[in-house]
Residue, then its C-alpha position, 0 to 999 in steps of 0.5 A: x500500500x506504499x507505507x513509506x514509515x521512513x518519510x512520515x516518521x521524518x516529517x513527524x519528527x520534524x513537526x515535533x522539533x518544531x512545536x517542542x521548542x513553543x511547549x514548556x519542558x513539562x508539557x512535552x511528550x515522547x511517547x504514550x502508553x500503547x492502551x491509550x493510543x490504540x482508544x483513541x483509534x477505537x473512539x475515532x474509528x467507534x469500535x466496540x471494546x472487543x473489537x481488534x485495532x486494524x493497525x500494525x505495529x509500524x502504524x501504532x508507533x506513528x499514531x503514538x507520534x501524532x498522538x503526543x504531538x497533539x497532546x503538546x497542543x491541547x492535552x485535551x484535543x481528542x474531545x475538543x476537536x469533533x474527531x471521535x464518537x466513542x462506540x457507546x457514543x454512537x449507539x445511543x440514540x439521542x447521540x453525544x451530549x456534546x454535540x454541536x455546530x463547528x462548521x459555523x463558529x467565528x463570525x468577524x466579530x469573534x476572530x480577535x477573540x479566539x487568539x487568546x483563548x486557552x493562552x494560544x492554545x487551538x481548540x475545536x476546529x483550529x485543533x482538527x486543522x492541525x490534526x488532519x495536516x499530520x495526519x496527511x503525512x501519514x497516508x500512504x502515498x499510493x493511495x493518497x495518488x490513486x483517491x485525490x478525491x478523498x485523500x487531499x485536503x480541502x477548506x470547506x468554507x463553512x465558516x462564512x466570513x472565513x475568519x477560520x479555515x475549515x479543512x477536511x478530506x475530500x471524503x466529505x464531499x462523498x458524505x454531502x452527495x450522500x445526503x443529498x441523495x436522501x433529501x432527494x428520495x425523502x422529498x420524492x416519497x411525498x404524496x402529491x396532494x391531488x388538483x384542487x387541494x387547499x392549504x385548510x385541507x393540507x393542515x387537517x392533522x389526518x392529512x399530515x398524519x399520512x404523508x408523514x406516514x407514507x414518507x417513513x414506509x417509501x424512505x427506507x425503500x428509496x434509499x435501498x435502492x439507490x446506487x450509492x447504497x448498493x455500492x456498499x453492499x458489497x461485504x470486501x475486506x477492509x485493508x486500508x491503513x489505519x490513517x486512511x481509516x482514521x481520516x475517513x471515520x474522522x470525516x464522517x464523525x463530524x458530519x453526524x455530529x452536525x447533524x446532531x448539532x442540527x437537531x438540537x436547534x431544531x429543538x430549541x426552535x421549536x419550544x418558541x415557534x410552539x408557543x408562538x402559535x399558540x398564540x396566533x391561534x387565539x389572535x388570527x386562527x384563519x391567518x393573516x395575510x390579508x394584513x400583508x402588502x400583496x403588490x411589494x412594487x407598491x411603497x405606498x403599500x407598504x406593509x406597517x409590522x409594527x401595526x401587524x404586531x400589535x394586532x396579533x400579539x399586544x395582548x400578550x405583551x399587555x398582558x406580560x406588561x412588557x414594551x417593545x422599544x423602537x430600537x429594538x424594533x427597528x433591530x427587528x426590522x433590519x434583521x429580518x432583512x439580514x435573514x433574506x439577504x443571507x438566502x444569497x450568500x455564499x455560506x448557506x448555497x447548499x441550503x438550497x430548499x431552505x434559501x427558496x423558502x425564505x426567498x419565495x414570498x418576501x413579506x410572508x418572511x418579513x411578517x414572520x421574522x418580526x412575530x417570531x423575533x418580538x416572541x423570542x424576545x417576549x419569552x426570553x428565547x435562547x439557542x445553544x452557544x456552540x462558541x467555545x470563546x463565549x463562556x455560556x451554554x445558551x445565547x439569547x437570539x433577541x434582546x436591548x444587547x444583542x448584536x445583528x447577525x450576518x452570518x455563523x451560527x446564529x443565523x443558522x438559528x435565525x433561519x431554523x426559527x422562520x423557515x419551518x414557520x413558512x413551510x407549515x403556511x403559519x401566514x394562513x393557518x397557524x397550527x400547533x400541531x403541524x408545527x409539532x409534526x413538522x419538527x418531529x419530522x425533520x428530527x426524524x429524517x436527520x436522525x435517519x441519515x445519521x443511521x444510514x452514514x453509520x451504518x454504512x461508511x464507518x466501516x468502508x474502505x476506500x474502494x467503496x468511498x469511491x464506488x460511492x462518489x463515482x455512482x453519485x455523479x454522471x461521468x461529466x459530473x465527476x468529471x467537473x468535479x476532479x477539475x475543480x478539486x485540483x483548482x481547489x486544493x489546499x496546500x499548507x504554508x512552509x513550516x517556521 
């Protein structure tokens, strides 16, 4: 498999003389015990405790140098860099505890701040950056030449504004056609509703009932028979290295993991959108889109949200005794616009359903974002902080304080709260429970592509991840694809 030791022990070695001569005398390290070496390959790779460690000796000795040299820069890099999910982990339904969004973290405004985090020290995705560049050293050269498309490096820019560098192994690439082709097959197992169908018919809890129902027999049938699926049928042995292993599980592992992330924001979400609509039950029960401008070329017709808002919610904030502020309105108002605007921007192209809900009906997501923002900040609302430079659990979205958000996480929140009030029509007829159906459905077919990445590519090889990648894209698709990856790849600086 073209092991070559000689050269990554080499380029080891060197990247260990250059990071001892930064490290305190007490905080560097030579070697490890080889128990704790072969667990971190079990976590990463999610083995159960029986289970052997595919690794040969030559192989252990090399991992025993990566794992000191990332032990010199974050004693505890292994659960603060989303490369592991230990086997218990990965069999427990709800997943980790501590699963969160990394792939939004460090919007401009942070970026000064994380220079002094841990006194220098990398954390979260700064860490896995700096584990993945070692790691690469490690892979054998054949097969890092015969799968670029896997093995090379890329930044996946999901950080927005790019205050952060974002790498990963082209094998995330395969994970995302992966989900795509799930949406996909989700979305075609959908029921069409027949002519003549209305928007009050649509929100009967019978006719929600069976779409989800028909969605969750026709899902697993759709997936079984797509190509990607079939191509890892096959039950071939699995010879790779263990750092070709390592750094496709570790691809994998924050894929889930963000998926994970997701779900606990669609939660969150969901306790303010419920009772939100609670709300407009009581106040507008046949909806309100005759209070919206329907001619948005007309200005004089502009429709008055502050008005909008009074109407359907005053008697709650009387009722509360709480004052929205013309400052705090007037927040409101240009965050909403954030919110479209972000439809357009470069971090959330792939959210492509999402972008063309959000953008469809303009006033419809204006009226929302101004209802669900003054009840977010009525009941206090708040969204998991996934930062690790901002020292709190939760962060409230909406207050007299709270910055506008361009980008990062928090706008993944704001989108998460507006999007689903859209897709379940809350303009014409605000429903509880096809709110609450609507998040129990969308946790559920998070939660089945979680078991379907797990079930599947945490135990391929190589060969697979390519069979995957090749039946995913037309040969002129794969084609486009290699083009763009060569332009694409990322090359770390020269060592200082």
């Amino acid at each position: 498999m073209g092991r070559t030791f000689s050269v990554n022990e080499c380029a080891l070695n060197e990247e260990m003389r250059l990071v001892a001569r930064k490290v305190p005398a007490d905080g560097r390290l030579d070697t490890v015990e080889p128990s704790t070496v072969k667990q971190a390959i079990a976590d990463i790779l999610s083995l159960s405790p029986k289970s052997e460690i595919p690794a040969t000796a030559e192989e252990l000795q090399l991992f025993d140098q990566l794992y000191c040299l990332m032990s010199m820069k974050n004693r505890k890099w292994m659960t603060e860099s989303d490369l592991a999910i230990p086997y218990d982990q990965m069999i427990s339904p709800s997943g980790p505890k501590d699963a969160e969004l990394k792939s939004r973290l460090y919007g401009v405004e942070n970026r000064d701040q994380r220079s002094n985090q841990r006194d220098g020290a990398p954390t979260g995705i700064e860490l896995r950056n700096y584990f993945l560049l070692q790691l690469k050293k490690c892979l054998p050269e054949a097969d890092a030449e015969e799968f670029p498309h896997l093995l090379t490096l890329f930044d996946n820019e999901l950080s927005g504004e790019k205050a952060l560098l974002v790498l990963e192994l082209r094998a995330w690439s395969t994970l995302t056609l992966v989900q795509q082709s799930i949406f996909q097959a989700e979305r075609q197992a959908r029921p069409v509703p027949p002519v003549g169908f209305t928007l009050s018919r649509a929100a009967m809890p019978a006719y929600i009932d069976g779409v989800h129902a028909k969605i969750r027999s026709e899902l697993p049938k759709l997936v079984a028979q797509s190509a990607w699926r079939k191509a890892l049928d096959s039950n071939a042995e699995n010879s790779d290295s263990v750092f070709v292993r390592v750094g496709l599980n570790a691809a994998v592992n924050r894929f889930v993991r963000e998926q994970w992330g997701y779900n606990r924001r669609m939660h969150a979400a969901g306790e303010i959108q419920i009772s939100l609509l609670k709300e407009l039950e009581k106040s507008a029960p046949a909806g309100f889109l005759h209070l919206l401008n329907p001619d948005a070329n007309n200005p004089s017709r502009n429709t008055d949200f502050s008005k909008l808002v009074q109407l359907l919610l005053g008697g709650a904030l009387e009722e509360r005794s709480i004052t929205i502020t013309s400052k705090l309105f007037e927040r409101i108002g240009t965050q909403a616009e954030l919110i479209l605007q972000s439809c357009e921007r470069d971090e959330f192209m792939g959210d492509i359903e999402m972008n063309r809900t959000l953008s469809a009906f303009p006033e419809c997501t204006r009226a929302l974002t101004y209802l669900a923002l003054v009840w977010c900040h009525v009941c206090k609302g708040s969204f998991p902080e996934d930062d690790p430079g901002i020292h709190a659990a939760v962060i409230r979205l909406v207050s007299s304080r709270s910055a506008l958000v361009m980008s990062g996480q928090h706008m993944v929140s704001f989108r998460r709260l507006i999007s689903p009030l859209i897709n379940t029509q809350a303009f014409a007829f605000p429903s509880v429970y096809r709110m609450k159906k609507h998040i129990e459905h969308v946790v559920y077919l998070r939660e089945f592509l979680i078991d379907q990445l797990l079930g599947t590519f945490k135990t391929a090889s190589l060969n697979q991840w390519d069979t995957v990648m090749r039946a995913s894209l037309s040969p002129a698709e794969f084609s486009d694809f290699m083009a763009m990856m060569q332009a694409s790849e990322y090359t770390s600086p020269p060592s200082s």
